[in-house]
N, C-alpha and C positions, 0 to 999 in steps of 0.2 A: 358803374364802377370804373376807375380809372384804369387803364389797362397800357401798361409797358411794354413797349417794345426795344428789346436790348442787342447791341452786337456784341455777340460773345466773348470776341476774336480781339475787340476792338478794347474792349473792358480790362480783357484778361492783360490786354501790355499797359491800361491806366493802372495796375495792381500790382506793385513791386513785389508780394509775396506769389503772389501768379502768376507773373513775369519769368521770374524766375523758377518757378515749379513747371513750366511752358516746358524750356528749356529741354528739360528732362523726362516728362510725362506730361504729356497733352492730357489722357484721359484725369489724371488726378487734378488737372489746371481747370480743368471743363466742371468737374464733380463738385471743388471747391466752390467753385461762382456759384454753380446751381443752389449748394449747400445753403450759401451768403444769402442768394437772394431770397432763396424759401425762409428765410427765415427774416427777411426787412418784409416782404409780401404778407405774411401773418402779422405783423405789426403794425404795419403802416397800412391794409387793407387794403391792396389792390392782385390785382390779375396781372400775367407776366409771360412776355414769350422769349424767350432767348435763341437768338439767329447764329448757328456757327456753319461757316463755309464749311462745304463738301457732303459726305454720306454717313450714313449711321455705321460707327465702328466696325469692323467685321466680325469680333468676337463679340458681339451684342445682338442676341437673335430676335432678341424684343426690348425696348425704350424703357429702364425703367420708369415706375410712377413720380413724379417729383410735382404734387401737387402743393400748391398754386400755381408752381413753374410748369409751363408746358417748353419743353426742348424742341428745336426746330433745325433739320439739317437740311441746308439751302440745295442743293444737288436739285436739277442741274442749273438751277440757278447760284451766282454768289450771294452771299450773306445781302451785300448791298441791294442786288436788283431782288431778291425775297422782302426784304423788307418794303420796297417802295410797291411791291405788289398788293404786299399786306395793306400798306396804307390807301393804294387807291381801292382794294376791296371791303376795306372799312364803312359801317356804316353811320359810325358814331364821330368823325376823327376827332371831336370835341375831345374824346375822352379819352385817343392817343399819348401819351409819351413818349418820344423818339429818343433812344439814348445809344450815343454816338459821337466818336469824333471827325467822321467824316462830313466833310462842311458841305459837298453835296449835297448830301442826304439828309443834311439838316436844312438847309436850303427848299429843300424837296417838300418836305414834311412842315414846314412852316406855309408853304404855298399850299397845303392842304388844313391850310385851319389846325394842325398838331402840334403839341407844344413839343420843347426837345429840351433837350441837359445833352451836355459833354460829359463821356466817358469820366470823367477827373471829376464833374459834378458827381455824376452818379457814385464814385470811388470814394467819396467825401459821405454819401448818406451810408454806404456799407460800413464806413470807419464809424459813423456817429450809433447809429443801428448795432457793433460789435460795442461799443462802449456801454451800454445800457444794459446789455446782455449781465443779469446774473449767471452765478453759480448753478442753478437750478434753472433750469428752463421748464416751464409749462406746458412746452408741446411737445409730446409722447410720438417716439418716431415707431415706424409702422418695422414689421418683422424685415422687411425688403429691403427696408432703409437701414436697419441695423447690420444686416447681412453684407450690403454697398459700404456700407463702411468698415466692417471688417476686412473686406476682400481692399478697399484701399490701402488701409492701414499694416497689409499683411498678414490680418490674425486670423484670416481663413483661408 
């Protein structure tokens, strides 16, 4: 299975509504993406690691679940050198994705047999992926996930 690897950080400033949600609440900027991808992940059927520079929030005692997305806080490494970590301890890199607009690292990751998308690619299948999206969505969020987005949204 094709499995993604995304910079967070990198993504959130390809994302004019995340860019600007940044701005003001990193954790809501962070949540959104997750939110995005978990839900292109269920669709387009792959696996997904999302890299954000630094440490797991301090009001967060435990990760929540955001399955198919596994969240990744690069500490002490940055986002950039986790990722190329991930890639050289890959066993498959066939089945890499490198998604980024750091030309290094795309660089990096093509020198390992990885395919790669820019940021703005990737930013293009979440726009295409939001447009297909019914009214109804299919996939039933678990009590944690409902809860995460209350407590975003203010309602808890």
């Amino acid at each position: 299975m094709q499995h993604f690897i995304i910079d967070g950080y990198n993504v959130i400033h390809a994302v004019p509504a995340l860019k600007k949600t940044l701005l003001h609440d990193a954790e809501s900027a962070r949540e959104l993406l997750i939110h995005s991808v978990g839900q292109l992940t269920h669709t387009k059927k792959f696996r997904c690691s999302i890299i954000f520079d630094g440490t797991v929030p301090d009001h967060s005692l435990k990760q929540p679940a955001h399955a198919p997305v596994h969240v990744v806080y690069s500490f002490p490494f940055t986002a950039d050198g986790k990722m190329k970590q991930m890639i050289e301890h890959s066993r498959n890199r066939s089945l890499l994705t490198i998604i980024t607009s750091d030309r290094e690292i795309l660089r990096f990751a093509k020198n390992y047999s990885c395919q790669t998308h820019t940021s703005t690619y990737f930013h293009n299948l979440l726009s295409e992926a939001n447009d297909t999206v019914t009214e109804k969505s299919d996939v039933a969020l678990s009590k944690s996930q409902i809860d995460e987005w209350l407590k975003i949204f203010g309602e808890k």
